[in-house]
N, C-alpha and C positions, 0 to 999 in steps of 0.2 A: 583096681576096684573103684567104682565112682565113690565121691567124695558125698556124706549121707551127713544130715543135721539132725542132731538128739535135743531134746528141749527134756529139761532136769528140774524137778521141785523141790522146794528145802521143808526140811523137816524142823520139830521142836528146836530151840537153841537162839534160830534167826531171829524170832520175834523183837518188834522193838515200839515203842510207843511213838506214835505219829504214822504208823505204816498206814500204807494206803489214800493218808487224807490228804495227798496231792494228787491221786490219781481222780477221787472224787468229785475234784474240782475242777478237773482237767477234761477228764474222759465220760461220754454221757454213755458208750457203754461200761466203761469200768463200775456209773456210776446205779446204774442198773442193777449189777449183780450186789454190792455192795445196799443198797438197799433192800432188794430183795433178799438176802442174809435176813437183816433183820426183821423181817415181817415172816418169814418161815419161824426163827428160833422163837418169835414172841418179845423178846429183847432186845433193846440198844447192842448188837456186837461193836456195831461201828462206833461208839461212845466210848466202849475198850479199847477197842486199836485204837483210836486217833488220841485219846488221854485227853486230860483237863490243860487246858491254856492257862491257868494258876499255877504258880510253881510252887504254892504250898502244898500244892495235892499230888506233887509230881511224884511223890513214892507210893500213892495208894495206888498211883493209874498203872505204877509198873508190877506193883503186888498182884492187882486186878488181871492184867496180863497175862501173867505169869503161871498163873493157878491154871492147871494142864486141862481142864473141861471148856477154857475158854482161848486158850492157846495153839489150840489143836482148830477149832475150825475158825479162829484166826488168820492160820499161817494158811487152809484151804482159800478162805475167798479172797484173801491179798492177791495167789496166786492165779485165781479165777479170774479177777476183776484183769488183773497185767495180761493173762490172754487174751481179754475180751478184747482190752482196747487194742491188743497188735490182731486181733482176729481178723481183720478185712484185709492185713498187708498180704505181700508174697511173702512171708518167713514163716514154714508149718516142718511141725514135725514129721522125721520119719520114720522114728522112735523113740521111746519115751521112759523115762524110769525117776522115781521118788522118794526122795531118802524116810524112811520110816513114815510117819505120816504122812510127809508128799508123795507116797507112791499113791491114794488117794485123787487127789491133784491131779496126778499123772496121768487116771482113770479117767476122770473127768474132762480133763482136756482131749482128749485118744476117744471121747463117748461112748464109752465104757459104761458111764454110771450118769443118773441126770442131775445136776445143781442141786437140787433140793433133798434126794434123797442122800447123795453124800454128803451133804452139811449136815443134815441130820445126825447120820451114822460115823462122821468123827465128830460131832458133839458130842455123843452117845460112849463114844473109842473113848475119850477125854473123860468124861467122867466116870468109867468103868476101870480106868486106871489110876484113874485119884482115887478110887475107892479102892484099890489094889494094893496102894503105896498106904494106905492107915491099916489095912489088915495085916500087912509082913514091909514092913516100912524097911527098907532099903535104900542104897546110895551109888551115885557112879561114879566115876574119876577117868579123866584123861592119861593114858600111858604114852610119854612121845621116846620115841629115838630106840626103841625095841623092836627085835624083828617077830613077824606074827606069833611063827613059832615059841617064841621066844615068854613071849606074852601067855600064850596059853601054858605054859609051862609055870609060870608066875602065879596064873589061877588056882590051879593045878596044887600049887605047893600052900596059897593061901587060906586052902578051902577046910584045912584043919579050923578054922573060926567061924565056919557057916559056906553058905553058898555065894562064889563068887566066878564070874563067868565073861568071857572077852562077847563084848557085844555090839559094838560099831567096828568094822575093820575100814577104816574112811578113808587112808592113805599109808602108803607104806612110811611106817614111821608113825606112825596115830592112831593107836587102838586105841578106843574108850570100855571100859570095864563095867560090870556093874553088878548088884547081890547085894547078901545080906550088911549091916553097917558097919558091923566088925573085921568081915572078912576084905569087904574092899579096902578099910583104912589099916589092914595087916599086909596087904598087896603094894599100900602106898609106901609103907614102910621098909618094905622090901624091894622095890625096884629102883632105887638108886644102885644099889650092893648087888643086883644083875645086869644093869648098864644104861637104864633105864638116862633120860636126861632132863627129863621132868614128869614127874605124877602131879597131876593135880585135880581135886576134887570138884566134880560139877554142882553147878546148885537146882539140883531136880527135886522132883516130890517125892520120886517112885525110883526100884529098879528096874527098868525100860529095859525089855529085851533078854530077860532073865525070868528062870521059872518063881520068879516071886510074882509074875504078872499071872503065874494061874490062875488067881479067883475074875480074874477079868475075862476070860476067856470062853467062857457058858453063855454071857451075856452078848457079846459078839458072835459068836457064832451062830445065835439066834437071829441076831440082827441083818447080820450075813446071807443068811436063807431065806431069809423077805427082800432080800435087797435085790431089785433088777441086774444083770451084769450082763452087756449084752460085747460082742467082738469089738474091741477097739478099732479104731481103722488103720493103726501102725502096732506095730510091736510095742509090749509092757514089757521090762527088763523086771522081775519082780527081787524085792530084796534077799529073800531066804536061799535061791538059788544060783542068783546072780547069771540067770538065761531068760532068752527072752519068751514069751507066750500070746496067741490072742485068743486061748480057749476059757470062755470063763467059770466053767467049772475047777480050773487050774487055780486061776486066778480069788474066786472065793476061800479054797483051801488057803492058799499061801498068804492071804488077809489075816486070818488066823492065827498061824503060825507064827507070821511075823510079832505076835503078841511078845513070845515065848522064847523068840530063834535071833540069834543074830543079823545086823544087817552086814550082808557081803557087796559096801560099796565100791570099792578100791576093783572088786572083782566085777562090780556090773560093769565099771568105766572100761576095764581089759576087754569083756566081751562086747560093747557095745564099738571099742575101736575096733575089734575085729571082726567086726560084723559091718567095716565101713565108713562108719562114726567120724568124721574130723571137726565136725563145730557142736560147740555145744552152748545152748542158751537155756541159762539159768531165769524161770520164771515165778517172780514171786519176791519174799523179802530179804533184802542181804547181797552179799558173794560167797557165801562160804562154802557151797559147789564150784564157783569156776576156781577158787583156789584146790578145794583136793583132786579136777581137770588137769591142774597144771604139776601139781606135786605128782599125782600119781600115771599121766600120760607123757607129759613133756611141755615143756614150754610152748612149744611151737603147734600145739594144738591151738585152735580158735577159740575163744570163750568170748560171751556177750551177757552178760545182765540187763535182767526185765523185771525191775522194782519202781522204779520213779518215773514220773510224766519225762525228766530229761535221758531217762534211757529209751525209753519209748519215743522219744523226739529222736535220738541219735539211732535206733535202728532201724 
């Protein structure tokens, strides 16, 4: 089978203050999209990503961050702007998949959806689930060195304290959990004495990928059915299924879904090699896709990061 290049977007987590604002200064189209952000949302975003140059202010800029209505189309036009600027070279995807909110990204880049409308509608994502996380406030945590089953089994037994449900499968060996705040921190409790090698609790607003994200889910859906989505021009590997699609009546359902459903990453990267897949370029902020590449395909897969003008230089 010919050897086939996936381009991968990261989702909530990567974030980090300064992203982008070397690409801004680097790249006149990164630096295009990256303004045009701002002039769509009405807002400074890019004053949030790049943070205050005072180090007295350096915890408000990460608080500012962090806060999931501004984090979410964040991590979109980081990712935006790092395509732009490789957009003239020879390296294009020949499919495409997005961890939770980069599956967005992933649309965007594939022209699926146009800049303006999905900034909008992961602004919109972002704040529908900040609003989600005060109405049934919940929590996640990292499960490592458990096997999946294993894990759901864990929930399973946890869920005597509320609702608690495995909701990132990212790599074998790294399930992240997430529900109500009792039942995950009885889950955390309990997976060392199952075999667990480390629990540890993430610091979210909401529980992401759990039916505590119902009340977000009327509002998106709405937003969903106004929203253009036209054939990408490679394969979406979308998260809930972990198979690829370029129908977008497909693809708005499983937008959706992904509110409420698990991400099956570990399983897109399986079908995406078996569909071809040997390089994969991570676009956007971070590595933390080409590391669950390497955990969950092998080593000797290809991985490339596209965050900074010097990875942009180097590929």
């Amino acid at each position: 089978m010919m050897s086939k290049t996936a381009f991968l977007f990261p989702g909530q987590g990567s974030q980090f203050v300064g992203m982008a604002a070397d690409l801004y200064e680097s790249s006149p189209p990164a630096r295009a999209v990256l303004e045009r952000a701002d002039e769509v949302l009405g807002f400074s975003l890019t004053d949030i990503m790049f943070g205050s140059k005072d180090e007295s202010e350096a915890e408000l800029s990460r608080e500012r961050l962090t806060q999931t209505q501004n984090t979410q189309p964040a991590l979109f036009v980081h990712s935006l702007a790092a395509f732009a600027a490789i957009k003239g070279g020879a390296l294009k995807p020949e499919m495409v998949a997005g961890h939770s909110l980069g599956e967005y990204s992933a649309l965007a880049a594939a022209g699926a959806i146009n800049f303006e409308d999905g900034l909008r509608t992961v602004r919109l994502r972002g704040e529908l689930m900040a609003g989600a996380g005060k109405i049934r406030p919940g929590s996640m945590a990292a499960i490592l060195g458990m096997e999946d089953a294993d894990v759901e089994k864990l929930c399973a037994d946890a869920s005597q304290d509320g609702i608690v449900r495995a909701a990132n499968f990212n790599s074998p060996g790294q399930v992240v959990i997430s529900g109500d705040v009792d039942a995950v921190s009885r889950a955390i409790e309990m997976a060392p004495e199952r075999g667990a090698r480390r629990a540890l609790p993430l610091p979210v607003s909401g529980a992401f990928h759990s039916p505590l994200m119902d009340d977000a889910t009327g509002g998106l859906t709405e937003a969903l059915a106004a929203l253009n989505i036209d054939s990408p021009s490679c394969p979406i590997y979308c998260n809930v299924t972990a198979r690829s699609t370029t129908d977008p009546d497909e693809i708005r359902l499983r937008l959706v879904e992904q509110l409420t459903a698990p991400v099956l990453w570990a399983q897109t990267l399986g079908a995406m090699q078996a569909d071809g897949a040997s390089n994969f370029v991570e676009i956007g902020a971070g590595k933390v896709l080409c590391g669950l590449v390497k955990r969950t395909l092998g080593r000797e897969f290809a991985t490339r990061s596209v965050s900074t003008t010097a990875d942009i230089e180097s590929t």
